[in-house]
C-alpha positions in Angstrom: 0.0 0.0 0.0 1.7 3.0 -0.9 1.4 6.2 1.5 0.5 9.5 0.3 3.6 11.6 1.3 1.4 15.1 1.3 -0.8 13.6 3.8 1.5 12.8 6.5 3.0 15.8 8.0 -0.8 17.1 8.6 -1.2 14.2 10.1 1.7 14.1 12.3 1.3 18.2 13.0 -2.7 17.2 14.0 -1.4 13.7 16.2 1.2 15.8 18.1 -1.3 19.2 18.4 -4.0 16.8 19.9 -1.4 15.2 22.0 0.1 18.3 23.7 -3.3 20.4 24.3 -4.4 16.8 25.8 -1.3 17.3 28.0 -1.6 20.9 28.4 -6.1 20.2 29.8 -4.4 17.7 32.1 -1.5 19.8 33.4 -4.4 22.8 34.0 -6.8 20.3 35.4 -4.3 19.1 38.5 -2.7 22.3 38.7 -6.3 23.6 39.5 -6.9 20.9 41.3 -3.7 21.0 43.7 -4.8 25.1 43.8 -8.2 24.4 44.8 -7.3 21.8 47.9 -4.8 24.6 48.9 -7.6 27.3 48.7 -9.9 24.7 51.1 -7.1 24.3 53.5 -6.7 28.3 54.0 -10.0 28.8 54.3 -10.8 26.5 57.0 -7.5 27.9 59.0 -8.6 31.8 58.1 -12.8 31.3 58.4 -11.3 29.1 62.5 -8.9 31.8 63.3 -11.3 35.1 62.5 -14.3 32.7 63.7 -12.7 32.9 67.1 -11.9 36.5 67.3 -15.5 37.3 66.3 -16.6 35.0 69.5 -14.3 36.7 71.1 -16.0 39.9 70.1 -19.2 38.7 70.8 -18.2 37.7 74.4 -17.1 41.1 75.1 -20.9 42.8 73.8 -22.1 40.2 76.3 -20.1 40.9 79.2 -20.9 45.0 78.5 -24.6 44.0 78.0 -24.7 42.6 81.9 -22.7 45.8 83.0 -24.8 48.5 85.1 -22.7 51.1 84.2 -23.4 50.5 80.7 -27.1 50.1 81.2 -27.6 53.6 82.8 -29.2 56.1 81.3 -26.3 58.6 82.4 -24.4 59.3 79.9 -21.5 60.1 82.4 -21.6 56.5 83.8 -22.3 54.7 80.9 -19.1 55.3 78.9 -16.5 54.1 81.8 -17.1 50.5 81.1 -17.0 50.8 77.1 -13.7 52.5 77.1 -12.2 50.0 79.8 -13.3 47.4 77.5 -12.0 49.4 74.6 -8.2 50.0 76.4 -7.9 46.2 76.7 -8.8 45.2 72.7 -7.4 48.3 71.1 -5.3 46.0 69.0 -8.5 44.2 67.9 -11.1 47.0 67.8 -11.9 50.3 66.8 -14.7 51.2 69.4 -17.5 50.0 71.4 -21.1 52.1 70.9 -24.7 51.7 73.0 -27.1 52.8 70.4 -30.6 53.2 71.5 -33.0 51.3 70.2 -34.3 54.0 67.9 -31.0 54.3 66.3 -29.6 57.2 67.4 -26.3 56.7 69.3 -26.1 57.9 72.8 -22.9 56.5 74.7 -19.2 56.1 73.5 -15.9 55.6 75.4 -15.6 59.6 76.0 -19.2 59.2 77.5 -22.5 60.9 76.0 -22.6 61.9 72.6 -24.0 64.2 69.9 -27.0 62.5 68.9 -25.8 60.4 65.6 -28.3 58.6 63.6 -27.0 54.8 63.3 -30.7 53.4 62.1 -29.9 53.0 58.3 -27.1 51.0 59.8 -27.1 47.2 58.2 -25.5 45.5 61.9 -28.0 47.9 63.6 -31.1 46.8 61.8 -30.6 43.1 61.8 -30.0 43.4 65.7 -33.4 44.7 65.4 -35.1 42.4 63.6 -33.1 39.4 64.1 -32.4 40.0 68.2 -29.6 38.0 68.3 -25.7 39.2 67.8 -24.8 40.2 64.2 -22.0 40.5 61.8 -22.7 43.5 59.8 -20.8 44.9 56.9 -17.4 46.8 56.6 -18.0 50.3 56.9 -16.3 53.6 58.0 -16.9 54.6 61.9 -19.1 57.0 62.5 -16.9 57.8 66.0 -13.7 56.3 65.2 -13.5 57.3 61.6 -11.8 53.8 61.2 -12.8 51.6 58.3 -13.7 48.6 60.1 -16.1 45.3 59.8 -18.9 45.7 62.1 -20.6 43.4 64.8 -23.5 44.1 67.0 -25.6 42.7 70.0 -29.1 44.0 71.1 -30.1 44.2 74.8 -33.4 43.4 75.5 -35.5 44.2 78.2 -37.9 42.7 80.7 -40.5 42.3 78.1 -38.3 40.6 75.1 -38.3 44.1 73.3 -34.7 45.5 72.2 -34.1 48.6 74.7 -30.8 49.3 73.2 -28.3 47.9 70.6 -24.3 47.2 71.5 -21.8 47.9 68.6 -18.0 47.2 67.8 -15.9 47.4 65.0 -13.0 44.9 64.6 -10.4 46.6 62.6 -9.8 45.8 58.8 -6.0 46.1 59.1 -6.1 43.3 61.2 -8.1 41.1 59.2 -5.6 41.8 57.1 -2.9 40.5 58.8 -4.7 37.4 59.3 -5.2 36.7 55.4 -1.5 37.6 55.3 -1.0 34.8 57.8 -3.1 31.7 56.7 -2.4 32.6 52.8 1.2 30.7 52.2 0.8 30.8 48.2 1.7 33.8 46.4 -0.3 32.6 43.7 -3.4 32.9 45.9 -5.7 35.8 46.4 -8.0 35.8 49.6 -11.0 37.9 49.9 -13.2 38.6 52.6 -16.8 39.4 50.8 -18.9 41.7 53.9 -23.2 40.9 54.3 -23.4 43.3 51.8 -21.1 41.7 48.9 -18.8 44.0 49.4 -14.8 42.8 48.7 -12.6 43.9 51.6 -10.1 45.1 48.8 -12.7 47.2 47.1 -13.8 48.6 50.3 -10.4 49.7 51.1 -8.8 50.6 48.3 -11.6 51.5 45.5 -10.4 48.5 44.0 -10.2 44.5 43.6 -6.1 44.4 44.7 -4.1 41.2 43.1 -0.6 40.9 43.0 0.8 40.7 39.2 -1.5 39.2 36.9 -5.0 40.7 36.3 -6.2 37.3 35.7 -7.2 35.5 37.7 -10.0 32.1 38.4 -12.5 32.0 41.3 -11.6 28.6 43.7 -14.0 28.8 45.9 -16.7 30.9 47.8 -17.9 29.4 51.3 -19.7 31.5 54.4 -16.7 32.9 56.6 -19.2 32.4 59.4 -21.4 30.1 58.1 -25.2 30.2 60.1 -24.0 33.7 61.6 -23.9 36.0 58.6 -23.8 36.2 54.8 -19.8 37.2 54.9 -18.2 34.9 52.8 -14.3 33.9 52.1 -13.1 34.0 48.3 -10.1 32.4 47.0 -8.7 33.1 43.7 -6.1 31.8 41.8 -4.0 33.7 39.9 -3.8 32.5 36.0 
């Protein structure tokens, strides 16, 4: 049988074009693959190590919310206890509020203040409606001028009705740090998405930050405290 000479280097060019874009899917498929069990393992570490910071947080509302100084109606009284609790978690927070429970703030660390409307306030209304402690959304403080991801606890009163709400601010530039920590891959972006949808980056900076490349594939996207709030952890992988 005689062979067609014209025909074979197509068909050599097409066997060894199938052959490396075969090897090349396969190579992308574990690579992904190795980048995606990566992405799981930092999120469990980051979503365990802000998880307990945020009980931590939480605790601290709780132990205000049983204080009498801080359930006094004078203003005078009332702001010892949240700047004694601010003074030990500086590191951690930006401020602790009482806002009453139509909104409007009326105690801070300095004592009474000037009468600032927090009702449109997304950690204020879902301590509201939800009455139960609440991770809000990153925001700039109102008093601390600090941009910061909010948290909230309301107090209720005799009747089950929330007399006032409890607010903190855990400070971005640590969360920071803690992506920084749990994120050993340089090839790895972390996110922190707020209740809102917000990206921490964005919030910060006006912009989605990535080191190098501007492309870049989504790993995966799981609540960063999942039951407890709509934040969620996403992991990119830089392509």
């Amino acid at each position: 049988m005689t062979v067609n000479k014209r025909l074979v280097l197509p068909l050599v060019l097409i066997t060894l074009s199938a052959a490396f874009y075969g090897g090349m899917v396969f190579y992308t498929e574990q690579t992904t693959t190795n980048a995606r069990a990566e992405a799981e393992m930092v999120y469990q570490s980051l979503r365990d190590s802000v998880a307990s910071q945020v009980r931590q947080s939480e605790r601290h509302l709780r132990e205000l919310a049983e204080d009498p100084g801080v359930l006094t109606a004078d203003p005078r009284k009332c702001g010892k206890p949240l700047a004694e609790m601010l003074e030990r978690h500086r590191k951690i927070h930006d401020v602790f509020l009482r806002v009453r429970a139509d909104g409007i703030l009326d105690c801070t660390p300095k004592g009474g203040s000037e009468g600032i409307d927090f009702s449109e306030r997304l950690y204020y209304r879902k301590a509201v409606e939800t009455k139960e402690f609440v991770i809000g959304e990153f925001l700039i403080g109102k008093v601390s001028k600090e941009p910061v991801l909010a948290v909230s606890l309301p107090v209720l009163d005799a009747n089950g009705e929330v007399a006032m709400v409890l607010a903190a601010g855990l400070k971005t530039d640590w969360l920071q740090d803690i992506i920084e920590q749990h994120t050993p891959s340089r090839n790895l972006v972390v996110e922190i998405e707020d209740s809102r949808g917000t990206l921490m980056s964005y919030f910060i900076h006006g912009q989605s930050v990535e080191p190098g490349s501007d492309a870049k594939l989504e790993l995966i996207r799981l609540p960063l405290f999942p039951g407890q709030s709509d934040a969620q952890v996403v992991i990119y992988e830089q392509t």
